[in-house]
KOLGUKOL-859847 format. One record per residue: residue number from 1; residue in three letters; x, y, z of N, C-alpha, C, CB in turn. Coordinates in nm, 2 decimals, m for minus. Glycine has a CB too. Example, Ala and Ser with C-alpha at 12.3 -4.5 7.8 and 13.67 -1.06 7.14 Angstrom:
BEGIN
<site i="1" aa="ALA" n_px="1.32" n_py="m0.57" n_pz="0.78" ca_px="1.23" ca_py="m0.45" ca_pz="0.78" c_px="1.32" c_py="m0.33" c_pz="0.78" cb_px="1.13" cb_py="m0.45" cb_pz="0.90"/>
<site i="2" aa="SER" n_px="1.28" n_py="m0.22" n_pz="0.71" ca_px="1.37" ca_py="m0.11" ca_pz="0.71" c_px="1.29" c_py="0.00" c_pz="0.79" cb_px="1.41" cb_py="m0.06" cb_pz="0.57"/>
This chain:
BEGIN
<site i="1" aa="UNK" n_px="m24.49" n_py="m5.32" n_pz="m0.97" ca_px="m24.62" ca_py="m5.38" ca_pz="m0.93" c_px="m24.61" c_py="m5.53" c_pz="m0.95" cb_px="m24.73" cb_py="m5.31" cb_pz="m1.00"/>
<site i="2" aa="UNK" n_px="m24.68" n_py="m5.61" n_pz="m0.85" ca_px="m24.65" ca_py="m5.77" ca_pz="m0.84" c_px="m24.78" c_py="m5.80" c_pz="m0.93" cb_px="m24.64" cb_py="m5.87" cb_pz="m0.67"/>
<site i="3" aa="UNK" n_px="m24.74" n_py="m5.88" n_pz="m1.02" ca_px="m24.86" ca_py="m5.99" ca_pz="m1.05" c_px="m24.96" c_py="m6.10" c_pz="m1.04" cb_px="m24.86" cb_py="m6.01" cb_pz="m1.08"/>
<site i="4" aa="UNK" n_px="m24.96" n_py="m6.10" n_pz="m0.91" ca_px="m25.01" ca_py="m6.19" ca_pz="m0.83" c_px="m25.10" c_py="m6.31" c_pz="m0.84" cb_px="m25.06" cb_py="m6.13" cb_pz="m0.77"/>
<site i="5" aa="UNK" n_px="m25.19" n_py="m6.20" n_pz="m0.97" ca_px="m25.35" ca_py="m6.24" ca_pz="m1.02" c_px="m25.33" c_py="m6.31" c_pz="m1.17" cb_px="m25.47" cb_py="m6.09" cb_pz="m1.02"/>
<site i="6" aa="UNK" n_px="m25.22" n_py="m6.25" n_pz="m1.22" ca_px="m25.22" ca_py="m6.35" ca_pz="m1.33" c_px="m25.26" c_py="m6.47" c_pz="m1.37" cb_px="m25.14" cb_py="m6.37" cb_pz="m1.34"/>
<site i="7" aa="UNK" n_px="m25.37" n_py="m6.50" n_pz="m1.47" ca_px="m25.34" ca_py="m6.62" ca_pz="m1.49" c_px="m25.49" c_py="m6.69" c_pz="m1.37" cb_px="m25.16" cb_py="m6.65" cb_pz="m1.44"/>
<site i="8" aa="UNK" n_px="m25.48" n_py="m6.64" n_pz="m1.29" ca_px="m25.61" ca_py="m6.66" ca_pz="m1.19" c_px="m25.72" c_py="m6.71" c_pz="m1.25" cb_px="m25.68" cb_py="m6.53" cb_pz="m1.13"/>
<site i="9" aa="UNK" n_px="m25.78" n_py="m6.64" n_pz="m1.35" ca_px="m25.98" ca_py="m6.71" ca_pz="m1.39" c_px="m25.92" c_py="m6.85" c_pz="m1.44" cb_px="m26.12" cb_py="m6.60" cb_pz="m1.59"/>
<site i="10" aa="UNK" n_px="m25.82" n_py="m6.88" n_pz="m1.52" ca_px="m25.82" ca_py="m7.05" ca_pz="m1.55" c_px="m25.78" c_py="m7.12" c_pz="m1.44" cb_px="m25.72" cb_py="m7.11" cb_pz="m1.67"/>
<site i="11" aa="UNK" n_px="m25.71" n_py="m7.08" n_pz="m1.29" ca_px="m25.68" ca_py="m7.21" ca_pz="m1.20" c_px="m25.81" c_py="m7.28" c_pz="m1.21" cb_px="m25.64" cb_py="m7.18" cb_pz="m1.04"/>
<site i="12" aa="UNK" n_px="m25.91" n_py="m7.22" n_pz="m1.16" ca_px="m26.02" ca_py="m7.29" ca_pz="m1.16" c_px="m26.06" c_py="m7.41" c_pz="m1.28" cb_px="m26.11" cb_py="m7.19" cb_pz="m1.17"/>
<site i="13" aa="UNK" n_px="m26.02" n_py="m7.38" n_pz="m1.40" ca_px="m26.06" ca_py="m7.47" ca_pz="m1.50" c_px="m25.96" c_py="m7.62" c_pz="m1.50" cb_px="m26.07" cb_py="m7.39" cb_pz="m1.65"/>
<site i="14" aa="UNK" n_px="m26.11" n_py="m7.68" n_pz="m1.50" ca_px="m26.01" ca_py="m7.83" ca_pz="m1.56" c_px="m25.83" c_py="m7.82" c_pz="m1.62" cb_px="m26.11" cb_py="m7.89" cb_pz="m1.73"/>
<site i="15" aa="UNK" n_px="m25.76" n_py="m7.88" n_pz="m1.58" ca_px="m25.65" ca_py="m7.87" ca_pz="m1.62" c_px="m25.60" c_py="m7.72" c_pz="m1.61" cb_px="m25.64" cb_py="m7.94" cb_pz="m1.74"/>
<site i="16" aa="UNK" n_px="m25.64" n_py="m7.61" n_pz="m1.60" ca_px="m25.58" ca_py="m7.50" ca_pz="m1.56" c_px="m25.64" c_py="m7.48" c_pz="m1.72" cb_px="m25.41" cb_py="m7.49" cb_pz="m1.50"/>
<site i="17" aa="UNK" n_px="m25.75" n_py="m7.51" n_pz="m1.80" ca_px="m25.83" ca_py="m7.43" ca_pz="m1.92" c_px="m25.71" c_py="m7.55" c_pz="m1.99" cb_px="m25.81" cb_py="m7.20" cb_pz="m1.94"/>
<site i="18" aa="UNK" n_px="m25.62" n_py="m7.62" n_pz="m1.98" ca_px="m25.55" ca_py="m7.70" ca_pz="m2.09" c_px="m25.58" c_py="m7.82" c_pz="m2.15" cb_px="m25.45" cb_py="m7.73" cb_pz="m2.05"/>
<site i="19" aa="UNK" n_px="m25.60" n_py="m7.83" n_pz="m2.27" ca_px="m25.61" ca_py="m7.97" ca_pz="m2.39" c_px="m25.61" c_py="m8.00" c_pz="m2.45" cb_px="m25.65" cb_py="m8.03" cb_pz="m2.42"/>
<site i="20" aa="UNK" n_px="m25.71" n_py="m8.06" n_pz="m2.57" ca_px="m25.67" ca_py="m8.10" ca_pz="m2.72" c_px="m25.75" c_py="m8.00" c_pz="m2.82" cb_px="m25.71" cb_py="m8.26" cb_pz="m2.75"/>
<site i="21" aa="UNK" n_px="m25.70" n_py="m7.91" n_pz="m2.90" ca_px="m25.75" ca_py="m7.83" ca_pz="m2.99" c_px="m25.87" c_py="m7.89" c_pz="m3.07" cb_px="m25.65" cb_py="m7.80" cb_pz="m3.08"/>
<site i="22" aa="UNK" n_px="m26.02" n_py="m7.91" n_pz="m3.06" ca_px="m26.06" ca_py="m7.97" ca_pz="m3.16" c_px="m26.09" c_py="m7.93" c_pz="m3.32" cb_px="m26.15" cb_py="m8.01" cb_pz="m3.12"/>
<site i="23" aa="UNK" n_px="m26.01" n_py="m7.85" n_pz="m3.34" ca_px="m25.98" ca_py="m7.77" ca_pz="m3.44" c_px="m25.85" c_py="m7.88" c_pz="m3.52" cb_px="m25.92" cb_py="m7.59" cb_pz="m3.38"/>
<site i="24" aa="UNK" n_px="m25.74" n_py="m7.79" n_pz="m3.51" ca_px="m25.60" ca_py="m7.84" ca_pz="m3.52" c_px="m25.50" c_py="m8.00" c_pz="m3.42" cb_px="m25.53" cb_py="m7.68" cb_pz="m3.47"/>
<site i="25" aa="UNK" n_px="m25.58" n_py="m8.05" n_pz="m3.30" ca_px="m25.51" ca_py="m8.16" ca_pz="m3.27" c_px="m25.44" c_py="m8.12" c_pz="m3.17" cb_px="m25.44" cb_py="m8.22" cb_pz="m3.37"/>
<site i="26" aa="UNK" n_px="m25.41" n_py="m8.04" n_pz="m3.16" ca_px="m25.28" ca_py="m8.01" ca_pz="m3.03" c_px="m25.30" c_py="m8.05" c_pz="m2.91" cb_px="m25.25" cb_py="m7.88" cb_pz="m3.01"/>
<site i="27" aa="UNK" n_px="m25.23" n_py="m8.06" n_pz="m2.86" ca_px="m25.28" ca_py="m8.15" ca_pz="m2.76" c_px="m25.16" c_py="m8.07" c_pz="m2.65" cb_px="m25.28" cb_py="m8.34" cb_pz="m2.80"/>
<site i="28" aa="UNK" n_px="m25.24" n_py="m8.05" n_pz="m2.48" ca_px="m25.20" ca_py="m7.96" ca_pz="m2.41" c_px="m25.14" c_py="m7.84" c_pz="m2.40" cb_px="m25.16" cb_py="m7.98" cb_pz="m2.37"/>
<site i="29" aa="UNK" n_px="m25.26" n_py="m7.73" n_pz="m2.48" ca_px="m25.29" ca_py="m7.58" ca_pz="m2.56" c_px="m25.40" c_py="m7.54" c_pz="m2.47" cb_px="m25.34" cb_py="m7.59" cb_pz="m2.76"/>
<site i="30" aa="UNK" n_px="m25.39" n_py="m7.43" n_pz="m2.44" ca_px="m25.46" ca_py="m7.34" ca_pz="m2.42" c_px="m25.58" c_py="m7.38" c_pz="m2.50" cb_px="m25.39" cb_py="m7.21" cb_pz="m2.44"/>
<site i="31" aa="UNK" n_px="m25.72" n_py="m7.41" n_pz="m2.39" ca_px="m25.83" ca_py="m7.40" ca_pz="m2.53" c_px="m25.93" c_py="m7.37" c_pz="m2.43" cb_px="m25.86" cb_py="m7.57" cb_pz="m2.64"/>
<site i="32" aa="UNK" n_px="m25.93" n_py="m7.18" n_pz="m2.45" ca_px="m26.02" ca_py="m7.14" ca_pz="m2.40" c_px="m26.15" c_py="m7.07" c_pz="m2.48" cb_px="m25.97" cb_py="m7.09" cb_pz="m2.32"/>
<site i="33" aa="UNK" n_px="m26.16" n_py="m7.11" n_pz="m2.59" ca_px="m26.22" ca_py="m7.01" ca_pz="m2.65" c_px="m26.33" c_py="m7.11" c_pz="m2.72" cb_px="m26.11" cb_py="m6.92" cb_pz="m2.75"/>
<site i="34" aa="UNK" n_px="m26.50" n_py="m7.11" n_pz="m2.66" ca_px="m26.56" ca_py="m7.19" ca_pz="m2.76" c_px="m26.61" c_py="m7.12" c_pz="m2.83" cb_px="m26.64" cb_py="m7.28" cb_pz="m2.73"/>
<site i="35" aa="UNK" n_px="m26.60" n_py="m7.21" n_pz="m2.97" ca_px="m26.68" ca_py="m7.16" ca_pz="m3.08" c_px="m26.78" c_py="m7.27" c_pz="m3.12" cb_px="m26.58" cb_py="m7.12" cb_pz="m3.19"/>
<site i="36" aa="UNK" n_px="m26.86" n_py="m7.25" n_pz="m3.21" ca_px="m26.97" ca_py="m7.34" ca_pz="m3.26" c_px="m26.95" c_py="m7.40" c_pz="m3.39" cb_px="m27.10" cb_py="m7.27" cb_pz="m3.25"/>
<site i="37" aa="UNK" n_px="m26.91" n_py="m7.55" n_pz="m3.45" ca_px="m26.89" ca_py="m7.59" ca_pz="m3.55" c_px="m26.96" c_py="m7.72" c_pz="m3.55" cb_px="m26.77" cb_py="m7.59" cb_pz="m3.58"/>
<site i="38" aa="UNK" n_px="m27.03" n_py="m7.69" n_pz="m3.70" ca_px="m27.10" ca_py="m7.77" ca_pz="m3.73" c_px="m27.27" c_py="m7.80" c_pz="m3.66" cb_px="m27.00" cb_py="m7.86" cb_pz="m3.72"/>
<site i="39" aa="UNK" n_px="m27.30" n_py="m7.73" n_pz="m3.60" ca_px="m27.36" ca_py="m7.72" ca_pz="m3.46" c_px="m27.35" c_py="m7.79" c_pz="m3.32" cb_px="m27.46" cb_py="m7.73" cb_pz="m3.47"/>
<site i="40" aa="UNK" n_px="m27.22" n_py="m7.79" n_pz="m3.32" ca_px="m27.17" ca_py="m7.84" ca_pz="m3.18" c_px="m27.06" c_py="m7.71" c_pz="m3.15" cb_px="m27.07" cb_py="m8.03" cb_pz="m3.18"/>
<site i="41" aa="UNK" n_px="m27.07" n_py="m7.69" n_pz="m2.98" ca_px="m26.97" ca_py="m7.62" ca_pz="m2.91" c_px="m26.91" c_py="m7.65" c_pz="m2.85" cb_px="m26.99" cb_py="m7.57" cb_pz="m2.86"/>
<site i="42" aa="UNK" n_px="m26.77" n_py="m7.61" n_pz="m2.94" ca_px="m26.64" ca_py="m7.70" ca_pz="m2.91" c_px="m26.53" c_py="m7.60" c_pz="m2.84" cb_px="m26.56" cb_py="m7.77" cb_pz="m3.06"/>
<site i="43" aa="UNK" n_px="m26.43" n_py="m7.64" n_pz="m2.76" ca_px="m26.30" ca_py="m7.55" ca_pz="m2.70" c_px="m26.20" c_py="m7.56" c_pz="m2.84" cb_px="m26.21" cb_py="m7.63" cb_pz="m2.54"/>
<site i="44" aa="UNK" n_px="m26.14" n_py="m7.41" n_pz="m2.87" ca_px="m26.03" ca_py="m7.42" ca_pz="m2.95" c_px="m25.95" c_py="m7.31" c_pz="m2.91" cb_px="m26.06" cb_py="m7.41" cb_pz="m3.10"/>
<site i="45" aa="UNK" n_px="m25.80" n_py="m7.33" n_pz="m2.99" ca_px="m25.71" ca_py="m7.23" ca_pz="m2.86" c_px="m25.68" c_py="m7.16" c_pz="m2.95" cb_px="m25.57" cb_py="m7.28" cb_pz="m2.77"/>
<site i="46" aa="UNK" n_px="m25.58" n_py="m7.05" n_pz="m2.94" ca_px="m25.61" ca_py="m6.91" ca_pz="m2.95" c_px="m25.54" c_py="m6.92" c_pz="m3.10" cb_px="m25.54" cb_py="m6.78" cb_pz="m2.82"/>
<site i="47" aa="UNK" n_px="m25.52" n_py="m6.98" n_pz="m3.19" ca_px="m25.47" ca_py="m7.00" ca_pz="m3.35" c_px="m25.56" c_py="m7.02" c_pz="m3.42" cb_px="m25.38" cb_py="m7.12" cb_pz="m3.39"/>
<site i="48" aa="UNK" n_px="m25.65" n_py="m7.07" n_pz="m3.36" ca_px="m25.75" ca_py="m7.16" ca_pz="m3.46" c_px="m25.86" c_py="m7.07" c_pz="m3.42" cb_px="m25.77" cb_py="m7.35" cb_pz="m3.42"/>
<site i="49" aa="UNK" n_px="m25.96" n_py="m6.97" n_pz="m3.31" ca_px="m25.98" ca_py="m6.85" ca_pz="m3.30" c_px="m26.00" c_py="m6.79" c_pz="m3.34" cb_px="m25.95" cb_py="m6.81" cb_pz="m3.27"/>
<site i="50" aa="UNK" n_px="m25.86" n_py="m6.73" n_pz="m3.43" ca_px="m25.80" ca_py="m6.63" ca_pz="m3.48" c_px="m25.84" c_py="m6.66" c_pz="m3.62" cb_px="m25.65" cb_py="m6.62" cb_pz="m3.44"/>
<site i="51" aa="UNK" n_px="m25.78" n_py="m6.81" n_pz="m3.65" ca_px="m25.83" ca_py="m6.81" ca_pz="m3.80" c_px="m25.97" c_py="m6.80" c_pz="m3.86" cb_px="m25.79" cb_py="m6.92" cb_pz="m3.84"/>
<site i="52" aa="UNK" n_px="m26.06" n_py="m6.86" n_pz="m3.73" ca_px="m26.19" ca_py="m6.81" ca_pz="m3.76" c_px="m26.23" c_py="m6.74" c_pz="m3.78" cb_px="m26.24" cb_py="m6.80" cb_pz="m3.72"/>
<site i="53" aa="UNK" n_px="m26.18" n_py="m6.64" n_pz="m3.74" ca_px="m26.20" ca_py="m6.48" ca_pz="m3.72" c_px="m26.18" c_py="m6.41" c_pz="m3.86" cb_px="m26.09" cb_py="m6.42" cb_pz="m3.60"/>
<site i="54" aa="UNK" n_px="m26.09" n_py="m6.46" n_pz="m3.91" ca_px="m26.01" ca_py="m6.40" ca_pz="m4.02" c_px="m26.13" c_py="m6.47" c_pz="m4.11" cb_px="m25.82" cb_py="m6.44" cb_pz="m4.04"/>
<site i="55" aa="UNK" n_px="m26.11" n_py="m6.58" n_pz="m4.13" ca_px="m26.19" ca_py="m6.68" ca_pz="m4.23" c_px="m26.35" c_py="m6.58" c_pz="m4.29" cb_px="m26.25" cb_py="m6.85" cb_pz="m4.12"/>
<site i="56" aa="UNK" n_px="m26.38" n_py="m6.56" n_pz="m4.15" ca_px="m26.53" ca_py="m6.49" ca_pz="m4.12" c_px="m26.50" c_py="m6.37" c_pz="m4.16" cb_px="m26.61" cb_py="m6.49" cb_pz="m3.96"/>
<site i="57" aa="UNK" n_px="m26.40" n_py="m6.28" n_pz="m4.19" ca_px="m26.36" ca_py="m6.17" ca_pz="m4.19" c_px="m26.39" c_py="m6.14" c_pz="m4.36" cb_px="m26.22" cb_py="m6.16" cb_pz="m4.12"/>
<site i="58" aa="UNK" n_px="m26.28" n_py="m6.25" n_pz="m4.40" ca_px="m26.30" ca_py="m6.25" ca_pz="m4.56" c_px="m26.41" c_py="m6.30" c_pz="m4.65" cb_px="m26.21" cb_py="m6.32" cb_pz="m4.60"/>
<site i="59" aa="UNK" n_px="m26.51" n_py="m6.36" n_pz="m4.58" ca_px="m26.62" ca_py="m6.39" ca_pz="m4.64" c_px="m26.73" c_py="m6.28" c_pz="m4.68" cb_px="m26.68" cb_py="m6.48" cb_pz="m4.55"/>
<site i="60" aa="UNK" n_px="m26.72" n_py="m6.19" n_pz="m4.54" ca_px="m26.79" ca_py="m6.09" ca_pz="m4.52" c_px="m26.76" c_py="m5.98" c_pz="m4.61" cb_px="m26.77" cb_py="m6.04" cb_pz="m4.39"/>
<site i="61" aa="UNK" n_px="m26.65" n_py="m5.94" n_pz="m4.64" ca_px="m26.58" ca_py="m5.87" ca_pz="m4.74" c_px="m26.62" c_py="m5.91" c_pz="m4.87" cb_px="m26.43" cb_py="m5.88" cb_pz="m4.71"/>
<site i="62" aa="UNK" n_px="m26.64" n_py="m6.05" n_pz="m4.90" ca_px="m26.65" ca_py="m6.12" ca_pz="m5.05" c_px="m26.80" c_py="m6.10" c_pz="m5.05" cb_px="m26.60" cb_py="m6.29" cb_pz="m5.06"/>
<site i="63" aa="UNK" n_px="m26.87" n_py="m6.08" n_pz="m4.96" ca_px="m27.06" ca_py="m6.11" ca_pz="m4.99" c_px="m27.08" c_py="m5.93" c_pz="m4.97" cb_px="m27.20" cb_py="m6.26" cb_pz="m4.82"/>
<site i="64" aa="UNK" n_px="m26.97" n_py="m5.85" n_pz="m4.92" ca_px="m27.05" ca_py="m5.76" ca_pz="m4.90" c_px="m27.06" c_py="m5.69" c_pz="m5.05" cb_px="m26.98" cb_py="m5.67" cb_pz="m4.78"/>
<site i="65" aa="UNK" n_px="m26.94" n_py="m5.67" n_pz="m5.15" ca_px="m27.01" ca_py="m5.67" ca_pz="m5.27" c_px="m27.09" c_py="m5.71" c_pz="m5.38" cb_px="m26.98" cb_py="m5.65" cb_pz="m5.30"/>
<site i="66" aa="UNK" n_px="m27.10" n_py="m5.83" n_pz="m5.35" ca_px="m27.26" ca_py="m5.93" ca_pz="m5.40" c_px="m27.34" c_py="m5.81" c_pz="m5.37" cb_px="m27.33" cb_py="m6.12" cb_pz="m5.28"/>
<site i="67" aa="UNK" n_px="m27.37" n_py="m5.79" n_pz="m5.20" ca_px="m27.49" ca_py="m5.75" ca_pz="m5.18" c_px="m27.56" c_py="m5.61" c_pz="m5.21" cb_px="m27.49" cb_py="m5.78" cb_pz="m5.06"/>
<site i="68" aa="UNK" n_px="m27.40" n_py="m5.55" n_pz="m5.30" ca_px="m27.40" ca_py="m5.41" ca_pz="m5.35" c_px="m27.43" c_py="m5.44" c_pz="m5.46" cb_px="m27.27" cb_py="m5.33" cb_pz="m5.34"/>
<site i="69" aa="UNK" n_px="m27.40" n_py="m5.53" n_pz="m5.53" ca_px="m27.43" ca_py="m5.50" ca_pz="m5.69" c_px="m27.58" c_py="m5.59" c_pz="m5.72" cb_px="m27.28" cb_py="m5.59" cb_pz="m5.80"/>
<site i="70" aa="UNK" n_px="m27.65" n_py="m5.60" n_pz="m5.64" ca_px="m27.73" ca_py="m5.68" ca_pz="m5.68" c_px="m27.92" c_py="m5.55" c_pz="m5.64" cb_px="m27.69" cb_py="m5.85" cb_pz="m5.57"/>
<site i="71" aa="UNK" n_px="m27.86" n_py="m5.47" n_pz="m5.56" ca_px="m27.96" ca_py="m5.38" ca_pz="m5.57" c_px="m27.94" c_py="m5.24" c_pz="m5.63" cb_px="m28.00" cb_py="m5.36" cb_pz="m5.45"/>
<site i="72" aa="UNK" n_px="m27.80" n_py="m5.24" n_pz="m5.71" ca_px="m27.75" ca_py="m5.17" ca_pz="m5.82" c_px="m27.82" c_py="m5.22" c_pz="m5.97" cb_px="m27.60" cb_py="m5.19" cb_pz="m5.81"/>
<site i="73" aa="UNK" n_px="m27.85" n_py="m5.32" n_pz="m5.93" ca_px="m27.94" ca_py="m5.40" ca_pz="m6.09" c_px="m28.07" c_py="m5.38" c_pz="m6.06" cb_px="m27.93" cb_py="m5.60" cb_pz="m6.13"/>
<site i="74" aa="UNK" n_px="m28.12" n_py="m5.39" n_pz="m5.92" ca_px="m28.25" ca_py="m5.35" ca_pz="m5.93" c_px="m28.27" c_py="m5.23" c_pz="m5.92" cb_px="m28.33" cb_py="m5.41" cb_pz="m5.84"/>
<site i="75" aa="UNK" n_px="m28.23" n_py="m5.11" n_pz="m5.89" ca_px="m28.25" ca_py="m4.95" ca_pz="m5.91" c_px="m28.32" c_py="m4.92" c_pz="m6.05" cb_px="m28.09" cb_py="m4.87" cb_pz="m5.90"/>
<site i="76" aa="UNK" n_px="m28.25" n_py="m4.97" n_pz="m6.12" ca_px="m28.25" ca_py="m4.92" ca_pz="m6.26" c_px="m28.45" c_py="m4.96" c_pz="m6.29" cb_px="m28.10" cb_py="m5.02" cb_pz="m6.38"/>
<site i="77" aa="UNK" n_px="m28.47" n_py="m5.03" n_pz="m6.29" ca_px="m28.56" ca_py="m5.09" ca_pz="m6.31" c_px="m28.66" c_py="m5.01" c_pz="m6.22" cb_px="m28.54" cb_py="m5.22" cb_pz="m6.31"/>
<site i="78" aa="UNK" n_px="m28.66" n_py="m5.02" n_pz="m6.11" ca_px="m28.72" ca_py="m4.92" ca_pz="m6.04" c_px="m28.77" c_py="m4.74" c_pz="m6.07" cb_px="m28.65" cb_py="m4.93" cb_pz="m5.95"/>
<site i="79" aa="UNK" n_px="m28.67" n_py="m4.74" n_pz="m6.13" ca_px="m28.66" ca_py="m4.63" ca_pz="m6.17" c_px="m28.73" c_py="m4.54" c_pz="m6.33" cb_px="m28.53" cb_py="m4.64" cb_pz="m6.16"/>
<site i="80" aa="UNK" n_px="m28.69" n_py="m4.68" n_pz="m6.38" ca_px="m28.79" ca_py="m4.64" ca_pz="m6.55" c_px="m28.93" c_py="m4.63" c_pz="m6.50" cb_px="m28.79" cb_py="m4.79" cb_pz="m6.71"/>
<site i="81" aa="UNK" n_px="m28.98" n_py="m4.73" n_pz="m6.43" ca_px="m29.13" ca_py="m4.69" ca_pz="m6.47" c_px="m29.19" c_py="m4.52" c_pz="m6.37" cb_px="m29.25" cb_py="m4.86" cb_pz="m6.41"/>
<site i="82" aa="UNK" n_px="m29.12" n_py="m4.47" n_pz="m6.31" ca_px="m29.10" ca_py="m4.33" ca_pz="m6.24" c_px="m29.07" c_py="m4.23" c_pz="m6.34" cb_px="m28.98" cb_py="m4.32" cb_pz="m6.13"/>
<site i="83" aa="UNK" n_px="m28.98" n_py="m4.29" n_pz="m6.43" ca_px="m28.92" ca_py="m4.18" ca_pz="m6.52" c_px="m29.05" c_py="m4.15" c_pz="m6.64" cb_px="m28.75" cb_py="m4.24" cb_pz="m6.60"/>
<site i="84" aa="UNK" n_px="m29.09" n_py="m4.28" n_pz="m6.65" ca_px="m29.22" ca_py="m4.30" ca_pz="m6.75" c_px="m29.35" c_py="m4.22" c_pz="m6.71" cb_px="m29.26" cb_py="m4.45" cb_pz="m6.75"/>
<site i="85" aa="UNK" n_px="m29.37" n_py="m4.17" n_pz="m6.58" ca_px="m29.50" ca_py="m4.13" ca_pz="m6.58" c_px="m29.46" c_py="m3.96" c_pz="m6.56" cb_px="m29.60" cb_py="m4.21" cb_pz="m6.46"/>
């Protein structure tokens, strides 16, 4: 089977979707992927993406047991004045 279409949705873009990472610097990279930093929406290419991704990944993982142990302290308390009547 030919591939014809490959590659197709970026002819359309500026440079064929190609330019400078405003992430990492690189300069003529793939930078199709915006993300939002700092509150500006910027193009970054598929490394820097990825690291986001991950970054956001591990954060989530780190607050998700904050957000466990913190209504594990308030149960208890809830609970005496129930046990009391």
């Amino acid at each position: 089977m030919s591939k014809n279409h490959r590659g197709s949705g970026i002819r359309s873009l500026p440079a064929h979707g190609r330019g400078t990472c405003a992430i990492c610097g690189k300069t003529d990279i793939k930078v199709l992927w915006e993300k939002e930093i700092n509150g500006q929406t910027v193009n970054v290419c598929k490394f820097c993406n990825a690291k986001l991704k991950n970054e956001a990944r591990v954060e989530a993982r780190k607050a998700k047991p904050a957000a466990e142990e913190a209504p594990a302290a308030e149960a208890p308390a809830e609970e005496t004045p129930a046990a009391a009547e």
